[in-house]
mmCIF file as gemmi writes it, N, C-alpha and C atoms, coordinates in Angstrom:
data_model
loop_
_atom_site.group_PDB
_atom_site.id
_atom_site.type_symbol
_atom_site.label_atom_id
_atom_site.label_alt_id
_atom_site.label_comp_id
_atom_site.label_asym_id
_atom_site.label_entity_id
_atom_site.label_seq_id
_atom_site.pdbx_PDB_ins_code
_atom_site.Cartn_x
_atom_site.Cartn_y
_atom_site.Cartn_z
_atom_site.occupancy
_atom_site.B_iso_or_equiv
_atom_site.pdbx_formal_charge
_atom_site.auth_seq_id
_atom_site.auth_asym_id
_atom_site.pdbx_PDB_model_num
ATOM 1 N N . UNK Axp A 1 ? 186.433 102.239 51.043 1 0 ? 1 A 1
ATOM 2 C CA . UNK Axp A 1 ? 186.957 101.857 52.341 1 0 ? 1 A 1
ATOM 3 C C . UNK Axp A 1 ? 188.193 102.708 52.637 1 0 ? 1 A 1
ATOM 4 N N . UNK Axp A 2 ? 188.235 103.223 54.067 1 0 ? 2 A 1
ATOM 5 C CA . UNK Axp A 2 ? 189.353 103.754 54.354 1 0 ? 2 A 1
ATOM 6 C C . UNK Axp A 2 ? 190.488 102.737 54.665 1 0 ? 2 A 1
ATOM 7 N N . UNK Axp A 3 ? 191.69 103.375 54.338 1 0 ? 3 A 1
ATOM 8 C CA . UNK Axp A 3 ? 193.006 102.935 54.772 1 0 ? 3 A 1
ATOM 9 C C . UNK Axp A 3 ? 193.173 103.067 56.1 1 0 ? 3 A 1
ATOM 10 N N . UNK Axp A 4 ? 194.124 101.781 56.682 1 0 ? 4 A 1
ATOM 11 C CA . UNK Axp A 4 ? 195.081 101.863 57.896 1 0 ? 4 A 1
ATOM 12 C C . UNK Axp A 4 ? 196.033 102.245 58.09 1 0 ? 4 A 1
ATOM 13 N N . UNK Axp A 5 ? 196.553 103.203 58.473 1 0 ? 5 A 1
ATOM 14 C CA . UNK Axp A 5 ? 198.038 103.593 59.054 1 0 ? 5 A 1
ATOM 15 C C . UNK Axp A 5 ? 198.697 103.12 60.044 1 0 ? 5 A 1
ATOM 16 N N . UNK Axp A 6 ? 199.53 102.134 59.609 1 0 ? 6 A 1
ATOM 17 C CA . UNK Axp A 6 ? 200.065 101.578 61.148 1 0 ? 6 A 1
ATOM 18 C C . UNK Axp A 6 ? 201.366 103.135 61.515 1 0 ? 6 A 1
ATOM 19 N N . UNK Axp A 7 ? 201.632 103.01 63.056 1 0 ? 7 A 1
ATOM 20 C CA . UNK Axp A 7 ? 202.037 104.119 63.091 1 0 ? 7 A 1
ATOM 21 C C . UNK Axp A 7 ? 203.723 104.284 62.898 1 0 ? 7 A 1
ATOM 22 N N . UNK Axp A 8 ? 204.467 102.865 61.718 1 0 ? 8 A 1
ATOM 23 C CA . UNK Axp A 8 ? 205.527 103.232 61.401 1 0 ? 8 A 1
ATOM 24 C C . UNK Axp A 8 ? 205.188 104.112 59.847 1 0 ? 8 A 1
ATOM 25 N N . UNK Axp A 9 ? 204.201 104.02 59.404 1 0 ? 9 A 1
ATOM 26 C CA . UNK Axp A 9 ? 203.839 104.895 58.278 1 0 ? 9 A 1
ATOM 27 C C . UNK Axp A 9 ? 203.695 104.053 57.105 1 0 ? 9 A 1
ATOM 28 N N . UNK Axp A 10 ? 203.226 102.774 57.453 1 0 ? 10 A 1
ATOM 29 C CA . UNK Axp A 10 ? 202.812 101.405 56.231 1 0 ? 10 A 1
ATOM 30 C C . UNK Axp A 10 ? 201.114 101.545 56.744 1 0 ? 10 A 1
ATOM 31 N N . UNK Axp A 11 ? 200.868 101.766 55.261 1 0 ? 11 A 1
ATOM 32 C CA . UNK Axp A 11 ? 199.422 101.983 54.794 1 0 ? 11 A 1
ATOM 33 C C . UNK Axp A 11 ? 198.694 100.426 54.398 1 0 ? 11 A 1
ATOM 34 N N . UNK Axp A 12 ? 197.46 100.101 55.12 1 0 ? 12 A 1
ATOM 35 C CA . UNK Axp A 12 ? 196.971 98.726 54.713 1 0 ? 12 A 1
ATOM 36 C C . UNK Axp A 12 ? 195.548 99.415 54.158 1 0 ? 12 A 1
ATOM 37 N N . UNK Axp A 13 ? 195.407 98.422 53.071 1 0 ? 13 A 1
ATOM 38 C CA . UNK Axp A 13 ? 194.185 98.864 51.926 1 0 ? 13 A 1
ATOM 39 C C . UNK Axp A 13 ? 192.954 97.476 52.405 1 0 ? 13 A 1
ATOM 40 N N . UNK Axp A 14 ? 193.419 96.464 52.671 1 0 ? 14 A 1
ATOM 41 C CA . UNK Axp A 14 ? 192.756 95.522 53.147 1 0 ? 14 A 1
ATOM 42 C C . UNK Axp A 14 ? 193.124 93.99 53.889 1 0 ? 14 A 1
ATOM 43 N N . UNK Axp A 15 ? 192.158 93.163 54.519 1 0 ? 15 A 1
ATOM 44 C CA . UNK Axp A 15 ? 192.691 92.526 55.172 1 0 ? 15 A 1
ATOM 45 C C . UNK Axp A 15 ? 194.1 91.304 54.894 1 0 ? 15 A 1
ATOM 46 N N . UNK Axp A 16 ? 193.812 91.42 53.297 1 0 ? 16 A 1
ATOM 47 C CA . UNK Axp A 16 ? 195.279 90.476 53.162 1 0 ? 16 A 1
ATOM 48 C C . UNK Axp A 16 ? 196.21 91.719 53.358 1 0 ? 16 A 1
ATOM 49 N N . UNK Axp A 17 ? 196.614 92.73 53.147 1 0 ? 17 A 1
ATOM 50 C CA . UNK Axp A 17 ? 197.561 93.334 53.366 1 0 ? 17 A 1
ATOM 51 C C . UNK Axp A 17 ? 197.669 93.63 54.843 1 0 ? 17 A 1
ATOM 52 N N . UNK Axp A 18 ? 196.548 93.535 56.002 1 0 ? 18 A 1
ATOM 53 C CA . UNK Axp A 18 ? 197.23 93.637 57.038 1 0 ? 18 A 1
ATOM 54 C C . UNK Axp A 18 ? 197.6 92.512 57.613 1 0 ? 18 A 1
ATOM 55 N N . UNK Axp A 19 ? 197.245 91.251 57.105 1 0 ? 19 A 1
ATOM 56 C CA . UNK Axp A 19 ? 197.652 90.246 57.125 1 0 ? 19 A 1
ATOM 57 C C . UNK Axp A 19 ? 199.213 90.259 57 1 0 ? 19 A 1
ATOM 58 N N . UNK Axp A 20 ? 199.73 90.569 55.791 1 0 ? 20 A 1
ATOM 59 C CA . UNK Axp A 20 ? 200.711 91.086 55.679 1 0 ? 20 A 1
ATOM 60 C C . UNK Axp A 20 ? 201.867 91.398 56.504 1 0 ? 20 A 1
ATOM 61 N N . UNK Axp A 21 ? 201.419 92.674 57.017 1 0 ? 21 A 1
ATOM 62 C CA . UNK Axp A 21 ? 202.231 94.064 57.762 1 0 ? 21 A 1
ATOM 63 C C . UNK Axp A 21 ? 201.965 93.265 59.391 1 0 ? 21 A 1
ATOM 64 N N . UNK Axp A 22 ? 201.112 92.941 59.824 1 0 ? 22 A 1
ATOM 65 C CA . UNK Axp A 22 ? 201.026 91.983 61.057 1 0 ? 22 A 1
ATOM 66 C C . UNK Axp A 22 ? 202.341 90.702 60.963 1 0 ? 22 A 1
ATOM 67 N N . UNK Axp A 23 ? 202.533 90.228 59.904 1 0 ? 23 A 1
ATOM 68 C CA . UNK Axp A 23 ? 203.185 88.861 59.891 1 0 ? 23 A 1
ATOM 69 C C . UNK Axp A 23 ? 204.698 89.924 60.09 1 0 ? 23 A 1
ATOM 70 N N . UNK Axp A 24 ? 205.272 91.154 59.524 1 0 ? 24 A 1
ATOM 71 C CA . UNK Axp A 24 ? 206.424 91.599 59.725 1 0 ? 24 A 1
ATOM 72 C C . UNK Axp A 24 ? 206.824 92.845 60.771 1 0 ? 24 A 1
ATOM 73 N N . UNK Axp A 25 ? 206.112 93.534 60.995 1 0 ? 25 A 1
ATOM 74 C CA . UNK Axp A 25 ? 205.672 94.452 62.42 1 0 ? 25 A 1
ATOM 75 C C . UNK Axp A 25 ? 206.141 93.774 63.615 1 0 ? 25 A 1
ATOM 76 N N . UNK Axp A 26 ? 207.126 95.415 64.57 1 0 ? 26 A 1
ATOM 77 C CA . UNK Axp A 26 ? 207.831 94.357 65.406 1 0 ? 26 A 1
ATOM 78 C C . UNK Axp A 26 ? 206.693 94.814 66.44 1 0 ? 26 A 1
ATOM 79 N N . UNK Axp A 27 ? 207.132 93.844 67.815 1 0 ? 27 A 1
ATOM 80 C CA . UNK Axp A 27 ? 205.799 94.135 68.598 1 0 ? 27 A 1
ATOM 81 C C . UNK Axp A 27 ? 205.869 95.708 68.899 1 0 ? 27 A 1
ATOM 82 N N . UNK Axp A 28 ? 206.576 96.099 68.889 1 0 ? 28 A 1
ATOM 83 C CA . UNK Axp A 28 ? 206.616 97.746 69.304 1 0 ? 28 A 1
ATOM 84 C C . UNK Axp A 28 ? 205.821 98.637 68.963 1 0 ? 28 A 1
ATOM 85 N N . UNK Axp A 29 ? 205.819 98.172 67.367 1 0 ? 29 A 1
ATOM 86 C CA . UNK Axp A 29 ? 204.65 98.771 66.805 1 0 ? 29 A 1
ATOM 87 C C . UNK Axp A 29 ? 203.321 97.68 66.577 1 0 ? 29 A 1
ATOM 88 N N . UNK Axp A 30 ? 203.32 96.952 66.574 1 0 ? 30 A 1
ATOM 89 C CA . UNK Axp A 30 ? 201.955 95.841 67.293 1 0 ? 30 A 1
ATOM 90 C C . UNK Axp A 30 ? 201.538 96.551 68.755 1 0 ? 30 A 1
ATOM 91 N N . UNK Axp A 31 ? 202.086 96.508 69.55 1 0 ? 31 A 1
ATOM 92 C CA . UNK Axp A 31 ? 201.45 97.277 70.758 1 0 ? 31 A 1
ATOM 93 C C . UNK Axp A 31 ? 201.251 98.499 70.767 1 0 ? 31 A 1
ATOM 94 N N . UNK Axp A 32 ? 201.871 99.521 69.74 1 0 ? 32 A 1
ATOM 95 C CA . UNK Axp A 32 ? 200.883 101.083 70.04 1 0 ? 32 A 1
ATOM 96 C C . UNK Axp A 32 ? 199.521 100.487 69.375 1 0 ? 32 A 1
ATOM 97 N N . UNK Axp A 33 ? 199.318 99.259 68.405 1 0 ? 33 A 1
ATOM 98 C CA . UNK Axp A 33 ? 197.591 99.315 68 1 0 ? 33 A 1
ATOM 99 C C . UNK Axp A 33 ? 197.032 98.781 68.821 1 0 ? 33 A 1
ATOM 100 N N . UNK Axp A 34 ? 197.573 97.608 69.316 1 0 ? 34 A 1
ATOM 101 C CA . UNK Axp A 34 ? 196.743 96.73 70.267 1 0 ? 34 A 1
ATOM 102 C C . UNK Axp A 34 ? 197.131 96.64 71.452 1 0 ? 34 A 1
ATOM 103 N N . UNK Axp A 35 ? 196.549 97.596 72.545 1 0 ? 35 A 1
ATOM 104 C CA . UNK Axp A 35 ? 197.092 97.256 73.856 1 0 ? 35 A 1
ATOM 105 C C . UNK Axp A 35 ? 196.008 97.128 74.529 1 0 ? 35 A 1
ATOM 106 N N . UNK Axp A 36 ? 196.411 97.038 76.397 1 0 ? 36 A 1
ATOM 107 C CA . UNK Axp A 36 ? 195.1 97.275 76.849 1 0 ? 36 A 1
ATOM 108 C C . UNK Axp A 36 ? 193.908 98.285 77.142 1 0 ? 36 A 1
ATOM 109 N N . UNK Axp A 37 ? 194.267 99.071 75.972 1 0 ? 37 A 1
ATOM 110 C CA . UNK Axp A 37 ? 193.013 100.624 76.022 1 0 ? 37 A 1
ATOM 111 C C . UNK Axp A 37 ? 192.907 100.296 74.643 1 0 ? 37 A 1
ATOM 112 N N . UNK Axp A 38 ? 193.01 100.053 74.138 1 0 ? 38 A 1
ATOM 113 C CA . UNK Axp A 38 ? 192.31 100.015 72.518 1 0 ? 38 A 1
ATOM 114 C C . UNK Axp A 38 ? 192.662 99.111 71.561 1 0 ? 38 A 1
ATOM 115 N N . UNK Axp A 39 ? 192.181 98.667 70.724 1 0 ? 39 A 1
ATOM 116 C CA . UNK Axp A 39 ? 192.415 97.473 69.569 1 0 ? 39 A 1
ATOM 117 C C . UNK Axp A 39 ? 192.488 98.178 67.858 1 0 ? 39 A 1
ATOM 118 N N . UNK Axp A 40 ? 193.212 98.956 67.693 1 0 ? 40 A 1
ATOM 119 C CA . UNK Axp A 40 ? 192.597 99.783 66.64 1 0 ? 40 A 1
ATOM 120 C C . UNK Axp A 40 ? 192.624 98.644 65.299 1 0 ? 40 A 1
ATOM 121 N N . UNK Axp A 41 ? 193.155 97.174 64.952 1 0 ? 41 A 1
ATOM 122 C CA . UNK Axp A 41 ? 193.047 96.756 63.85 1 0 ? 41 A 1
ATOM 123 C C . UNK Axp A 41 ? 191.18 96.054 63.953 1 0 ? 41 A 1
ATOM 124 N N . UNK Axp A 42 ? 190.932 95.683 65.52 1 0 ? 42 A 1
ATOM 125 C CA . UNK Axp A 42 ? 189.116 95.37 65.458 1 0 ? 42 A 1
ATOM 126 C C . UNK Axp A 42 ? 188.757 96.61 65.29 1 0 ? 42 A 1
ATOM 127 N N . UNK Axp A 43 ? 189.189 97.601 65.576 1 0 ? 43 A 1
ATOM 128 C CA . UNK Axp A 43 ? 188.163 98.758 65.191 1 0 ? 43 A 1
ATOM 129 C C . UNK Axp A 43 ? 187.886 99.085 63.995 1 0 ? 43 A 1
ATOM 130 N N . UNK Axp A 44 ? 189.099 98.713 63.19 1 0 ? 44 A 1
ATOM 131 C CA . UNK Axp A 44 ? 189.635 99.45 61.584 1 0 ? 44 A 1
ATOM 132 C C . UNK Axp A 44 ? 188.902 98.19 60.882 1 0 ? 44 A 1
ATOM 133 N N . UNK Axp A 45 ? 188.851 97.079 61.319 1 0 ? 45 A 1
ATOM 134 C CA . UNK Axp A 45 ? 187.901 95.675 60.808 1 0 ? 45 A 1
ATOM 135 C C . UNK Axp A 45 ? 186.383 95.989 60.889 1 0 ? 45 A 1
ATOM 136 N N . UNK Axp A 46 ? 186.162 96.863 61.782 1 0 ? 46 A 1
ATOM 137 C CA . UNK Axp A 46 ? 184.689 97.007 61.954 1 0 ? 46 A 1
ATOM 138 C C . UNK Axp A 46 ? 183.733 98.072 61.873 1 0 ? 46 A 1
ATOM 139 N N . UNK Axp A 47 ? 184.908 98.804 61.664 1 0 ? 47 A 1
ATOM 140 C CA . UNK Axp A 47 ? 184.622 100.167 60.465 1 0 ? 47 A 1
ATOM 141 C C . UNK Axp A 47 ? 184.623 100.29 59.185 1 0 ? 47 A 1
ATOM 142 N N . UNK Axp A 48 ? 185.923 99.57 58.817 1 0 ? 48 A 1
ATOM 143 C CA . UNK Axp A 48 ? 185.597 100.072 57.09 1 0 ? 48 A 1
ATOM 144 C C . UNK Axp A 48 ? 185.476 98.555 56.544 1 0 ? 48 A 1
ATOM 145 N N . UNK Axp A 49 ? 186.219 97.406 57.163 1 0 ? 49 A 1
ATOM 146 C CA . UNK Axp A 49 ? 185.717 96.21 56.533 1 0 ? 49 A 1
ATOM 147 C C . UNK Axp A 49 ? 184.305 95.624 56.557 1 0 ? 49 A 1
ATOM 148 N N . UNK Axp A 50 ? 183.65 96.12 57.427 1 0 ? 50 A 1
ATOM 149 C CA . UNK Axp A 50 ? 182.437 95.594 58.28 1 0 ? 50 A 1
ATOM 150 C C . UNK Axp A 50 ? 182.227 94.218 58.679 1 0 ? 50 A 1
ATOM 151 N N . UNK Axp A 51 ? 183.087 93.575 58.619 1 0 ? 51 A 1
ATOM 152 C CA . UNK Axp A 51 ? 183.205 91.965 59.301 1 0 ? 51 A 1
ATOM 153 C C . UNK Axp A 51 ? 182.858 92.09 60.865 1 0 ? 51 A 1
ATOM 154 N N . UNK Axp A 52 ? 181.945 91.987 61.302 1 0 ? 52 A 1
ATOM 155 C CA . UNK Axp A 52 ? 181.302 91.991 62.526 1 0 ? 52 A 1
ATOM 156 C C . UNK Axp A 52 ? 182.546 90.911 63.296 1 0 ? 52 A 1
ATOM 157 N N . UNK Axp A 53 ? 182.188 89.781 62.854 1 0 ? 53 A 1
ATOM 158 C CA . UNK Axp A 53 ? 182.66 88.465 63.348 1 0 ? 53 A 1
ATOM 159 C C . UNK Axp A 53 ? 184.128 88.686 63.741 1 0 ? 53 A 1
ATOM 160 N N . UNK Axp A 54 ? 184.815 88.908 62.933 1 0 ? 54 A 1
ATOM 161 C CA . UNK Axp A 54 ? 186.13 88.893 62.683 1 0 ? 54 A 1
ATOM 162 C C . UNK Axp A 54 ? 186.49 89.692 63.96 1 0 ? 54 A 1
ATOM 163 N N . UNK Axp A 55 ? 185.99 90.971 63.543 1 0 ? 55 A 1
ATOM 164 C CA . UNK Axp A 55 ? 186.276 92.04 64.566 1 0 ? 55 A 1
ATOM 165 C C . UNK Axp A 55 ? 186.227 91.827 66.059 1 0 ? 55 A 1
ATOM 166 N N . UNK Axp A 56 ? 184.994 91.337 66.156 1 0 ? 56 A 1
ATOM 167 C CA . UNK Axp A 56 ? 184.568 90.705 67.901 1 0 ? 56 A 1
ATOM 168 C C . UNK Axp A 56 ? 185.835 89.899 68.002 1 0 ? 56 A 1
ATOM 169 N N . UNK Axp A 57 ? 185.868 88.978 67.388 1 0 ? 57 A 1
ATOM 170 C CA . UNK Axp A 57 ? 187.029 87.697 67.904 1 0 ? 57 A 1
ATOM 171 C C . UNK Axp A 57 ? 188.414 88.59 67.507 1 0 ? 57 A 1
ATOM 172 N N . UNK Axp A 58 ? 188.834 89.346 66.572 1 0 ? 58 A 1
ATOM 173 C CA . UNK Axp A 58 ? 190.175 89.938 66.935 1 0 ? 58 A 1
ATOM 174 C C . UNK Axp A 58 ? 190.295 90.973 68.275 1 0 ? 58 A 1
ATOM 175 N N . UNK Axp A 59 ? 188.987 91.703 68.372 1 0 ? 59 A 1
ATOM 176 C CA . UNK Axp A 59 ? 189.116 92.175 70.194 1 0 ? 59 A 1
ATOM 177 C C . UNK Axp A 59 ? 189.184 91.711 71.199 1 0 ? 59 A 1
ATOM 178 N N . UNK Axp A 60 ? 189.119 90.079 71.197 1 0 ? 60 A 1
ATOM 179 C CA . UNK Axp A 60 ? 189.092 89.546 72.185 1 0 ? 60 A 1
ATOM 180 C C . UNK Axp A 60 ? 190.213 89.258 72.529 1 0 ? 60 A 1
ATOM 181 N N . UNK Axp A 61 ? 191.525 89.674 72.04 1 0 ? 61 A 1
ATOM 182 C CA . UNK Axp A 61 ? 193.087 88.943 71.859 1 0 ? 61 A 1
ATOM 183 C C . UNK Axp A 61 ? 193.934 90.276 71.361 1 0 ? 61 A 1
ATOM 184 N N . UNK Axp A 62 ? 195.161 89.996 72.468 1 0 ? 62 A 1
ATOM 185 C CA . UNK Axp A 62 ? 196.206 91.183 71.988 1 0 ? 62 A 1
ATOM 186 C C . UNK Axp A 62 ? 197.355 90.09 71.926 1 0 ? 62 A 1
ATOM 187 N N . UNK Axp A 63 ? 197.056 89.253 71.531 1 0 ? 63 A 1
ATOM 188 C CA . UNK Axp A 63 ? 198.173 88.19 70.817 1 0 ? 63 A 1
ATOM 189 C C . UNK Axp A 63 ? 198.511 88.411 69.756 1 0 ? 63 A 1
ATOM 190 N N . UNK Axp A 64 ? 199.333 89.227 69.012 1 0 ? 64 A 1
ATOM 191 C CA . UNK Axp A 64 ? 199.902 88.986 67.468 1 0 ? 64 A 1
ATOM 192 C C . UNK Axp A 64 ? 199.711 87.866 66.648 1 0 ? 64 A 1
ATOM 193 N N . UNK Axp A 65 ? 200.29 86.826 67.513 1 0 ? 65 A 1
ATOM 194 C CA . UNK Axp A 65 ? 200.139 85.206 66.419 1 0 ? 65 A 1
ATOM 195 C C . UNK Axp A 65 ? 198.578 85.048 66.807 1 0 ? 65 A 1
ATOM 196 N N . UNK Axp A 66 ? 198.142 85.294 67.142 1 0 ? 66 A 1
ATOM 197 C CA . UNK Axp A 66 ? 196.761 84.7 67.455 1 0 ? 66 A 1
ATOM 198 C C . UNK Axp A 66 ? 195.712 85.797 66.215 1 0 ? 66 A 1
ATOM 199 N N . UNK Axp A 67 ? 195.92 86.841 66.249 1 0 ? 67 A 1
ATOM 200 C CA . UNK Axp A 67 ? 195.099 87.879 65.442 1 0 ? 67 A 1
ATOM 201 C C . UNK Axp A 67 ? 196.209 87.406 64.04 1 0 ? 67 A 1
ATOM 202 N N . UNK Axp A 68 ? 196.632 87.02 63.703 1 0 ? 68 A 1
ATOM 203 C CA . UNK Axp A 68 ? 197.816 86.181 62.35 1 0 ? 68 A 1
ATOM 204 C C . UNK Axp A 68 ? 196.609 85.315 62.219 1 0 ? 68 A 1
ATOM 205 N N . UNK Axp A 69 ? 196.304 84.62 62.799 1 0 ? 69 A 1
ATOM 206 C CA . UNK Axp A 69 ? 195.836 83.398 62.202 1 0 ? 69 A 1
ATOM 207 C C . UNK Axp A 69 ? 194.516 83.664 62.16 1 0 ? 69 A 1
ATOM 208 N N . UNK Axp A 70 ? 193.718 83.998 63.121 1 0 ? 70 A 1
ATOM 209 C CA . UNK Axp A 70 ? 192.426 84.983 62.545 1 0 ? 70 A 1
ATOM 210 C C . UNK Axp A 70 ? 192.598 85.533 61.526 1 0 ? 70 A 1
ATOM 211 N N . UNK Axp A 71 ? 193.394 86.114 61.071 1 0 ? 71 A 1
ATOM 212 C CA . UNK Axp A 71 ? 193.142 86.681 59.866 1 0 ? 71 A 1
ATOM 213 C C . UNK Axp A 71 ? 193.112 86.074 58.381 1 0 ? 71 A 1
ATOM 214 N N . UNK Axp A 72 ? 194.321 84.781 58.768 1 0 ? 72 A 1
ATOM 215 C CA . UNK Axp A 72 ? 194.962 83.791 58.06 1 0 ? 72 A 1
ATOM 216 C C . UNK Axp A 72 ? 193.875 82.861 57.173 1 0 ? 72 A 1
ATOM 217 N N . UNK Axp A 73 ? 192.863 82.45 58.563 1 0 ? 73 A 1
ATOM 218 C CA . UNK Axp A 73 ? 191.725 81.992 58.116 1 0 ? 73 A 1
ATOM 219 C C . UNK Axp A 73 ? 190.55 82.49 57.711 1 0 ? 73 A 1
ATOM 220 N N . UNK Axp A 74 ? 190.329 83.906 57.959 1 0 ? 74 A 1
ATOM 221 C CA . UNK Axp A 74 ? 189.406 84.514 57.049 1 0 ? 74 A 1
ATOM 222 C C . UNK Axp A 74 ? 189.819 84.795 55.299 1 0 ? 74 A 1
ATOM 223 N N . UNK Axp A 75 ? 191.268 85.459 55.339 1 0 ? 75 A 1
ATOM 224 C CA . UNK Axp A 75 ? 191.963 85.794 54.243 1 0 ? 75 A 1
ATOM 225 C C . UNK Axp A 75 ? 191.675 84.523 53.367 1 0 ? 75 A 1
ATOM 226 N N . UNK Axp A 76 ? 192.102 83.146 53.852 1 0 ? 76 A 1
ATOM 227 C CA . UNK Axp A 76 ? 191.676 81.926 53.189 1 0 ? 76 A 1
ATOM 228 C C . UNK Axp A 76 ? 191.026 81.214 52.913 1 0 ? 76 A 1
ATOM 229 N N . UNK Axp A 77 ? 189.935 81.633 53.751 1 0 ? 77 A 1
ATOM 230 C CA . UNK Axp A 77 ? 188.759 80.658 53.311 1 0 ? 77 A 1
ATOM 231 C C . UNK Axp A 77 ? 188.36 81.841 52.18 1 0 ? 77 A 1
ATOM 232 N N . UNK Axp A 78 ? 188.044 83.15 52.314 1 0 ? 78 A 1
ATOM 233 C CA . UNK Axp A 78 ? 187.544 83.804 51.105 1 0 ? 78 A 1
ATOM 234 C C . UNK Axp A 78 ? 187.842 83.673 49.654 1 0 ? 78 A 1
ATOM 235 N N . UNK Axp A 79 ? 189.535 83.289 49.664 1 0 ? 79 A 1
ATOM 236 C CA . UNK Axp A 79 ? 190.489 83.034 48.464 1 0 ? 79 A 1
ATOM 237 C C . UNK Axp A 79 ? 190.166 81.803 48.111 1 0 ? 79 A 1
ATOM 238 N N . UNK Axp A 80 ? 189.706 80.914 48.528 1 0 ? 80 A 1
ATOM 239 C CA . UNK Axp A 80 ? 189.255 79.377 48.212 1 0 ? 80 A 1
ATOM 240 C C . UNK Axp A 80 ? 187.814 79.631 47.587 1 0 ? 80 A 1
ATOM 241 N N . UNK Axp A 81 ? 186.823 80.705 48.252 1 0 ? 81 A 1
ATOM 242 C CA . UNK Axp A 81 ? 185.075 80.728 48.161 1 0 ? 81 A 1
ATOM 243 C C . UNK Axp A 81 ? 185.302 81.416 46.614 1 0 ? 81 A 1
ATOM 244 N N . UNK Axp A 82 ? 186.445 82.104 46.614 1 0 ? 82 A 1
ATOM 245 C CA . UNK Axp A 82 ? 186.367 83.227 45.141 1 0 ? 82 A 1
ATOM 246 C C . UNK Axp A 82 ? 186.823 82.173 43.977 1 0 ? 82 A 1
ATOM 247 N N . UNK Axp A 83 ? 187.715 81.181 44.45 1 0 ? 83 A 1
ATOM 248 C CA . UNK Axp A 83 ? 188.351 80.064 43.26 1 0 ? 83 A 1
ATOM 249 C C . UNK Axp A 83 ? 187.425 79.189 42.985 1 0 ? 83 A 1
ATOM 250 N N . UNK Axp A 84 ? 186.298 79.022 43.803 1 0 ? 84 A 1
ATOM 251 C CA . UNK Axp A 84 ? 185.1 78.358 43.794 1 0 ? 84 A 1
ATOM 252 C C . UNK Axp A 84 ? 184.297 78.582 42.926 1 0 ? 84 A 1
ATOM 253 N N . UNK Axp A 85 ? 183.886 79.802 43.095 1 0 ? 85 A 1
ATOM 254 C CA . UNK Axp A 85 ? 182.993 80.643 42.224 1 0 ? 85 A 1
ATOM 255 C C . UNK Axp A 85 ? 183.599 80.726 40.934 1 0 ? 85 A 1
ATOM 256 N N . UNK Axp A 86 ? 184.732 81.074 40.564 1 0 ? 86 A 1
ATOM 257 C CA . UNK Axp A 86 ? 185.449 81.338 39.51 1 0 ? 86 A 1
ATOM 258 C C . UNK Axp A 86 ? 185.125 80.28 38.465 1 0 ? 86 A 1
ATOM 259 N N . UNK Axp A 87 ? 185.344 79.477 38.891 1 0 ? 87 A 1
ATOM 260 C CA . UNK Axp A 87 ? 185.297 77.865 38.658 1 0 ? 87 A 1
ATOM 261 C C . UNK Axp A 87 ? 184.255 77.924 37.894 1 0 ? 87 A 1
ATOM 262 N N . UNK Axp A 88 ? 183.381 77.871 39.006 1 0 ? 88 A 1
ATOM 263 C CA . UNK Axp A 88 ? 182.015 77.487 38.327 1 0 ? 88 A 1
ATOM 264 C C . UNK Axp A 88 ? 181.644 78.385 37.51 1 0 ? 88 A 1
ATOM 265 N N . UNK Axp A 89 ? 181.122 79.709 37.7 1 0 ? 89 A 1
ATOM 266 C CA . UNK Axp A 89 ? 181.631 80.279 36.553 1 0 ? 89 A 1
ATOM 267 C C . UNK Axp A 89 ? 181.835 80.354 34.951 1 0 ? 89 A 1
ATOM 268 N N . UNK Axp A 90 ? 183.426 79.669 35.317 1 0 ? 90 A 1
ATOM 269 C CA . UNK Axp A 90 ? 183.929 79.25 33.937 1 0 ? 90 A 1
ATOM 270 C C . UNK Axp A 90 ? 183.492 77.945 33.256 1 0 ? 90 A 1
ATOM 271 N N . UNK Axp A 91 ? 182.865 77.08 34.101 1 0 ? 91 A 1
ATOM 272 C CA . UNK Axp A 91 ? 182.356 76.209 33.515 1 0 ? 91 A 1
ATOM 273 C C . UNK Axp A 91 ? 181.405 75.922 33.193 1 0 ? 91 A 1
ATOM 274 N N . UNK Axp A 92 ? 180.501 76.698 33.383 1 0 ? 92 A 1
ATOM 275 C CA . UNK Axp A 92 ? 178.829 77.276 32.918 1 0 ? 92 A 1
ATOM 276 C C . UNK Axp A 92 ? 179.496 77.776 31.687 1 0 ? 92 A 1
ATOM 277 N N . UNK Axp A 93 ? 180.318 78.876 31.3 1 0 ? 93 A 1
ATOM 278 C CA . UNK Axp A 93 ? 180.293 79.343 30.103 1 0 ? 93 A 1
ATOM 279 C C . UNK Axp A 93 ? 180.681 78.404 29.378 1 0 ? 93 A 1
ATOM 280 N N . UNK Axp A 94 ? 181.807 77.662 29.67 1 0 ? 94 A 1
ATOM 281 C CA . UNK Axp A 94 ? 182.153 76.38 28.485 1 0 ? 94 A 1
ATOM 282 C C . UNK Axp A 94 ? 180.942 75.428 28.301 1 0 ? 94 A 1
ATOM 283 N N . UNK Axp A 95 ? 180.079 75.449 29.054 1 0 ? 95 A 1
ATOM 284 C CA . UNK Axp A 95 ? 179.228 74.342 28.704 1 0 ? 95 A 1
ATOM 285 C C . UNK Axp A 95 ? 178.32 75.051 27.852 1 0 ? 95 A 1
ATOM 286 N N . UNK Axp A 96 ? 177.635 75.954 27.507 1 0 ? 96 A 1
ATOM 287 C CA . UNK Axp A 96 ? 177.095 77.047 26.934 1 0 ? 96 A 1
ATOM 288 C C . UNK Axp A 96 ? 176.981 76.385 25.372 1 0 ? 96 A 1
């Protein structure tokens, strides 16, 4: 997967990290990505992350807090589905 360059020169590797750089980014640089001619974090979601979903619903919004919490809740439900799995998992092998 390619990297994001936001254009103060902070590199995002994936969506918790732009999770991240979104939560501290002033709008100044929030609006060269997302204005009204282009969305480059749905684009950069739907290029190299391939989250269809995500992407549609973060283009639909040049709200900062609003694309925060989109992200908030993808970032979290995945981190819960992986502690899930983990889980189980580990408890198949102990039962073994």
């Amino acid at each position: 997967m390619n990297s994001f360059y936001i254009c103060n020169g902070r590199e995002v590797h994936n969506l918790e990290e732009l999770l991240e750089v979104l939560q501290v980014i002033d709008d100044g640089t929030f609006y060269h990505h997302v204005n009204d001619e282009k969305n480059d974090f749905s684009n950069w979601i739907l290029g190299e992350v391939k989250d269809k979903v995500l992407a549609r619903q973060v283009s639909k919004t040049k709200d900062k807090e609003k694309i925060i919490l989109l992200l908030d809740k993808r970032v979290n439900n995945d981190a819960k589905r992986k502690q899930f799995v983990i889980a189980q998992i580990k408890e198949a092998i102990e039962n073994e």
